[in-house]
N, C-alpha and C positions, 0 to 999 in steps of 0.2 A: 499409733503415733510413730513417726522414723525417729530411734532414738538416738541415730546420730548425727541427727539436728538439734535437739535439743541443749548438749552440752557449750557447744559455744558461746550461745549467748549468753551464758552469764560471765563470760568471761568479755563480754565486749561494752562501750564506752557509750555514754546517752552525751546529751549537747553541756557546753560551760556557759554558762547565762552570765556574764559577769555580772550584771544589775541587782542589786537588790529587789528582792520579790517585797513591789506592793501594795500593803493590805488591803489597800480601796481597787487592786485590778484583780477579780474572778479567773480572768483567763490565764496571768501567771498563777492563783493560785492553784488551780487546780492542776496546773502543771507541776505547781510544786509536790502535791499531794500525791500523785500520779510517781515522781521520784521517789517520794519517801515510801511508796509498796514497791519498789522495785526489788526484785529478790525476794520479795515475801508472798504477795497474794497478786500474780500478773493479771487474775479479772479484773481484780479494783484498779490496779493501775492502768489497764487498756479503758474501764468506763472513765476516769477522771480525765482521762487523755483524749477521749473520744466527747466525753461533755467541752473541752477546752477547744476540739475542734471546731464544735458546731458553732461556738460563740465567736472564735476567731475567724471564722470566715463570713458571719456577720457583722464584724464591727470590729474584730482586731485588727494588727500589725501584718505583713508579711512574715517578719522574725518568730510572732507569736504562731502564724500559720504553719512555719517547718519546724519549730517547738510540737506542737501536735503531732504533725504528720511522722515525725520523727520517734516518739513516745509509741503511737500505736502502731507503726511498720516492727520496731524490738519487739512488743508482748506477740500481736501478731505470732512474729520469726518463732519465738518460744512455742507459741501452742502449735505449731505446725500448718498455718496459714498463708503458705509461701505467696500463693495468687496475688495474695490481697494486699502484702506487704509491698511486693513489687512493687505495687500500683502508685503506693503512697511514697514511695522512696524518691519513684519518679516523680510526683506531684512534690515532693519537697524541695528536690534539686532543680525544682523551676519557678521556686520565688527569687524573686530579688534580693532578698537578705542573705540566700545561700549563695548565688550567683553575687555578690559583691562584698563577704566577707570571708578571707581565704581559711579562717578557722573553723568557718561551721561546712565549709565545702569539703573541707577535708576531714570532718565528723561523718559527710556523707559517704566521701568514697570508701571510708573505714567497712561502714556499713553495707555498702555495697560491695567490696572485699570479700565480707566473713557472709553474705548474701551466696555468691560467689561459690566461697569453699564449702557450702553447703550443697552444690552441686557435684563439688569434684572437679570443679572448673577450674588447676590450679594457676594454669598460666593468666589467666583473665583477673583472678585473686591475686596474683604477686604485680600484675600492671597496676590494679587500685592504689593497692600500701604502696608502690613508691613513687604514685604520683600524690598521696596523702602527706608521705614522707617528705615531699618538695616542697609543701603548701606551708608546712610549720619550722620556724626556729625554736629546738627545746630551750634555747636560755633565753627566750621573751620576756617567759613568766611560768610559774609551777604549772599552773594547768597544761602547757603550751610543752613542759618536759616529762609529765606524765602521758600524754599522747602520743608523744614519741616513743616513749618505753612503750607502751601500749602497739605499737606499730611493729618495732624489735620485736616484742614477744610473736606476733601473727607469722611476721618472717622467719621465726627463728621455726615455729610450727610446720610454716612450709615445708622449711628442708630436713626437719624432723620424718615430717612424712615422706619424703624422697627419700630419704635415708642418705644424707648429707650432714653426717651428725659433727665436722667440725663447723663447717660454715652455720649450724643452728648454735652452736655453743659462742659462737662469736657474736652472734645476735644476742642471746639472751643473757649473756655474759655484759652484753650494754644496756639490755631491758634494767637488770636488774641494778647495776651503778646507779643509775639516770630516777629509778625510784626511791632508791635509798640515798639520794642527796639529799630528800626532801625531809625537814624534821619530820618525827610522829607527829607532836600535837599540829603542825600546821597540816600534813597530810589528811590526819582524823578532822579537820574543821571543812575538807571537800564533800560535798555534795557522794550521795550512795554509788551515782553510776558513774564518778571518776575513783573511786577505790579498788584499786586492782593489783594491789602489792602480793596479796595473799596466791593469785592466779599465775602472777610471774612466778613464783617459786613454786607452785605447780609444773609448769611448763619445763621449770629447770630438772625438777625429777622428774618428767617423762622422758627425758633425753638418758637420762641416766638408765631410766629401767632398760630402755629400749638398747642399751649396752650392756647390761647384765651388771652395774654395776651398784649394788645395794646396798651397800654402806652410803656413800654419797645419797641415791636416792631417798635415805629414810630419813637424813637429816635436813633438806627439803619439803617432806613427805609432811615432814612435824611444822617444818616452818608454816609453810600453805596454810596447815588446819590453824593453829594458833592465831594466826591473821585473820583467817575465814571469821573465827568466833569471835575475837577482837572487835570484828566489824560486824557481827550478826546478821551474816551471812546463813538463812534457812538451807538453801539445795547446794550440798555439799558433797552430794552424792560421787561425783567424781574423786575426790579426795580421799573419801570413803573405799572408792574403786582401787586410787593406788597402792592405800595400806593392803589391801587384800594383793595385789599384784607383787607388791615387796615380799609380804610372807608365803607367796606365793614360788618367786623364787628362789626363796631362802629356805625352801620343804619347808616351810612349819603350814602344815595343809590346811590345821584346824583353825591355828589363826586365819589363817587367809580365807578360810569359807564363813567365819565370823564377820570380818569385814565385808566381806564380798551381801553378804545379807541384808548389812546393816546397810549398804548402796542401794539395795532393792529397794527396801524402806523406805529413805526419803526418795526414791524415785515415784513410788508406788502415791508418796503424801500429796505427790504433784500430778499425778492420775499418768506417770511415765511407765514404758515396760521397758525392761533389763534383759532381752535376747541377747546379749553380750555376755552380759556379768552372770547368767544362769547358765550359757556356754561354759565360761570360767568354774563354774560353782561343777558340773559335770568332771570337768578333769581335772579339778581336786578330788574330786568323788572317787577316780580311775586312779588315780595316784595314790591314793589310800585302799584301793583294793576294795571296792563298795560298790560293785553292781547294780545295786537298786535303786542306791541315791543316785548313779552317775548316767543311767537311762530315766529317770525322772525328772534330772536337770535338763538332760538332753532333749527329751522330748518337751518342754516347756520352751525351750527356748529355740526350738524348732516352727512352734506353734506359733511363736510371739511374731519371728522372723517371718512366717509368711503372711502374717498381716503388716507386718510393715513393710513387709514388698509392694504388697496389694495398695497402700496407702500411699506408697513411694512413686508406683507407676501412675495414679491420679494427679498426685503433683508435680512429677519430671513431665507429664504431658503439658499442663499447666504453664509452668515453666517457662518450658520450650517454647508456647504459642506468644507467652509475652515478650522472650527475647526477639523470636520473629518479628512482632507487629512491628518492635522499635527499629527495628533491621526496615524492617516495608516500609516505615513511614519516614526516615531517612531517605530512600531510593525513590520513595513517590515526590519528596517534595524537591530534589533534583531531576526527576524525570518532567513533575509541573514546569519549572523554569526552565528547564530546555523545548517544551513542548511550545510554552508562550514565545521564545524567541523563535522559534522556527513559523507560530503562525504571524507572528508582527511581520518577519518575513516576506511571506508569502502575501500575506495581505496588499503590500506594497508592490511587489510581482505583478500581482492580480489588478491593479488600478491601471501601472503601465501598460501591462499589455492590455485592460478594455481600451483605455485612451488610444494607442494604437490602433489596436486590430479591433474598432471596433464592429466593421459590417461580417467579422467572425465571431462574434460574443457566443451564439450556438453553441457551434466547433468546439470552441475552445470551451465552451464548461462542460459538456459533453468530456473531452477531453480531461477536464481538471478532475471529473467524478470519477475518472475509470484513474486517473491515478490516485487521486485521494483512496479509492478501494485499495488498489494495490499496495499504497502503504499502510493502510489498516491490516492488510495481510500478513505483508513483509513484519510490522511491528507486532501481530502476535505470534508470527512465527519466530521471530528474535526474542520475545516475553519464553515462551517454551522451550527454546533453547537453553536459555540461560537459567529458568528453574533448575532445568534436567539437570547443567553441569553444576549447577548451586548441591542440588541435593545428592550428586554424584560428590562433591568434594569435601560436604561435610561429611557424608560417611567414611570415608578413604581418614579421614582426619582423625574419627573418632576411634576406626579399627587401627590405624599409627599410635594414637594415644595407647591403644589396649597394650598393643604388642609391646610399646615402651615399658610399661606395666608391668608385663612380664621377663621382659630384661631385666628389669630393677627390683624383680622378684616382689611386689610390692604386695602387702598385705591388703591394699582398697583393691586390689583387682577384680574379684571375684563381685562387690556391692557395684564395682563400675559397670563390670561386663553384664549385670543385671540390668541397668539402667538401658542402656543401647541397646541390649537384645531381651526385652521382658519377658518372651512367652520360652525364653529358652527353659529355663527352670520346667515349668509344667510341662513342658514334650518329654523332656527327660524323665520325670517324677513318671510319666504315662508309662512308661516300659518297666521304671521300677521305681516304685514309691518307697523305697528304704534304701536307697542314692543317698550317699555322705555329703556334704557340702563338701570336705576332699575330692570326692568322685565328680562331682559335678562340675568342679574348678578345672579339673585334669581334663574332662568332658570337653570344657570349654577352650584347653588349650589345645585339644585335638579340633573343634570346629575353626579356628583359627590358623588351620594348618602346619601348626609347630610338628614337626619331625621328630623322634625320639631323643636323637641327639643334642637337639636345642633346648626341650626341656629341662634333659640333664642337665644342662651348662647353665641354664635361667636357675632352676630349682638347687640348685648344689645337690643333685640326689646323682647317685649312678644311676649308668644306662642299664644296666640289669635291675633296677628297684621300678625304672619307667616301663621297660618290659613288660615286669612283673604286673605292675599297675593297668598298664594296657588289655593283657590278660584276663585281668579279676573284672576288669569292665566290660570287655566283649562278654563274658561269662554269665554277667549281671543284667547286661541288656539286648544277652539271646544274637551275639551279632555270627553268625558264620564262618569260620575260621580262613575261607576264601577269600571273604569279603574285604578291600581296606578301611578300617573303622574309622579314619577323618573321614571319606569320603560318603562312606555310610550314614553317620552321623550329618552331616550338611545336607544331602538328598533324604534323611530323616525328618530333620530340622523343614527345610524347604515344603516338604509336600505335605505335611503334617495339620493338620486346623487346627488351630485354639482354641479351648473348651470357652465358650460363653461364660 
């Protein structure tokens, strides 16, 4: 499983059905049923969700159609079935009821958002939420200002992750106002997948940790969980994660490898793997001076990680192939319409001049055939064209993003630079399979052709630590003291096969 897919979703929003669900209609209930395992057992909630499609698209609503579609694109997302999700996300947002009501259309883009940041795709993720963001007035109605909080929090996350930590404090600073307008008891009579009070204060201590500021975080830390439980909330495991990361902070090693376990745990109840949190669990190991534990965490969570590359790279292919299609079949049905006017065209061309010329009718279609070829020509040579600088500009786009990345020193760099360049990992691991995920990052800012200098200044490290580093890796992957090791490394990379 990629386990840094999975933690999102439970922090993200299912549909507001206002209607009262009625006993004598099957396909709302089992939607309903479908809700109430949310968070608890996501098979049962994808089969209720998946019974309520079949029936819905024999005999329901449109509404009740992207009610389904809606329910099983989430558990989908959860188990790591990105494909499929897609599919139905797009089949949702092309009924009627999503296209002519602006609050279920801006459930969708939510979804398609946090779809999005499952990528790493952030700019395409903050265009969703704040055209989500436009679609809703939070003083309509509660639902309608829990969605908005809900939107705050995803924004605030954004820049969380860019490391924009006042503009996320300002975000979540109104996530959380905007939830706590609303009483308890009315907020506790919503629906499972509109309760996300607990999540916001989540979010608010992860800004805190992420500034070293633990006092703040813990009292957060506590709110989150006590909400969590309040609502019975099962996969808490992230919350579990930040206690471990507070006493983590704060040296208390043993608490923090307590918590940090107890996240495995309910990861583990959910069939999840912790390549992260057993990272974590390692350099407590190392900080308590525990050798044995801290290469046994290490190596687990070494193991885990390359299977969830291996799983990663099935689905970023995946992916990829469906944003394309959407991309083609946009360009094919503009390319149809220009094609049909130009033969209407021509058609008309073609009358005048037989009426005309007609003791030339020969000639001229003679004529028409040799140029019709030629613009069969001319038009695949302009089709080739335009792949080549298509596929020349997303990469040029993707390697901007990396380099960005490394400007802003950003901790996804290294999961990003995997996506883009997959087989880089195993070229490398080939010359030394005891390559740090430090080494391999540094690797990757040399394939990148970052200078010593720029490192420095990305990394906050002196030029003598980057030296240093550069060193211990020519050393480690045998490079020749002659040789320039970016350059080495690229023409390594380049002529290299990838293992089957």
């Amino acid at each position: 499983m990629i386990t840094r897919f999975l933690f999102i979703l439970i922090f993200f929003p299912v549909f507001y059905f206002p209607t009262t669900i009625k006993p004598n209609n099957r396909i709302d209930l089992l939607i309903q049923l479908s809700d109430e395992e949310s968070y608890k057992d996501y098979l049962k909630s994808f089969i209720y969700a998946k019974r309520a499609c079949i029936l819905a698209e024999e005999s329901g609503t449109s509404k009740q159609k992207a009610e389904a579609y809606y329910y099983m694109a989430r558990n989908l997302i959860f188990v790591g079935r990105y494909n499929e999700s897609y599919s139905l996300i797009k089949k949702g947002m092309n009924e009627e009821a999503v296209k002519k009501d602006k609050f279920f259309l801006a459930l969708y883009k939510e979804l398609t958002s946090i779809y999005y940041s499952r990528l790493y795709m952030l700019p395409q993720e903050m265009k969703e939420n704040k055209e989500a963001l436009q679609l809703v007035n939070p003083h309509t109605n509660p639902e309608s200002k829990l969605f908005v909080s809900r939107i705050y929090m995803w924004i605030a996350d954004y820049y969380t992750e860019t490391h924009k930590y006042d503009s996320a404090q300002i975000y979540i600073d109104r996530s959380i106002k905007l939830a706590e307008e609303i009483p308890e008891q009315q907020y506790l009579s919503f629906r499972r997948m509109f309760r996300r009070k607990a999540y916001v204060y989540f979010y608010q201590a992860q800004i805190y940790i992420k500034q070293k500021n633990t006092k703040s975080a813990l009292q957060f830390i506590d709110k989150a969980y006590k909400q969590a439980v309040s609502e019975d909330h099962v996969y808490l495991h992230s919350i579990l994660e930040a206690y471990g990361d507070y006493y983590f902070l704060s040296e208390e090693y043993q608490n923090a490898i307590n918590y940090y376990k107890k996240a495995i745990q309910n990861k583990k109840a959910f069939l999840k793997m912790s390549a992260d949190i057993n990272l974590k669990l390692s350099y407590c190991y190392k900080a308590m001076n525990d050798p044995s534990n801290e290469k046994k965490y290490l190596t687990i969570s070494s193991e885990q990680r390359r299977y969830n590359e291996r799983i990663s790279r099935i689905n970023v292919i995946q992916i990829a192939e469906n944003i394309l299609k959407v991309e083609n079949e946009k360009k094919q049905a503009n390319r149809n319409k220009n094609i049909l006017a130009v033969l209407l065209v021509s058609i008309v061309l073609l009358l005048i001049i037989a009426c005309v010329l007609y003791k030339q009718r020969k000639e001229n279609r003679k004529r028409n055939e040799i140029i019709e070829n030629k613009n069969h020509q001319l038009q695949k040579t302009t089709d080739s064209l335009m792949e080549k600088e298509k596929t020349i500009n997303i990469l040029q786009q993707k390697v901007s993003e990396l380099i960005h990345m490394v400007k802003a020193n950003s901790p996804h760099f290294w999961s990003h630079f995997q996506i883009i360049f997959p087989d880089f990992t195993g070229k490398m691991l080939k010359l030394n399979p005891n390559l740090r995920t430090s080494e391999l990052t540094f690797s990757a800012y040399l394939y990148l052709g970052l200078a010593t200098k720029e490192i420095s200044q990305y990394t906050f490290k002196s030029v003598k630590t980057i030296e240093n580093n550069r060193y211990n890796l020519r050393k480690k992957i045998n490079v020749p003291s002659e040789k320039d090791l970016s350059i080495w490394i690229n023409e390594y990379i380049k002529n290299t096969e990838t293992e089957a």
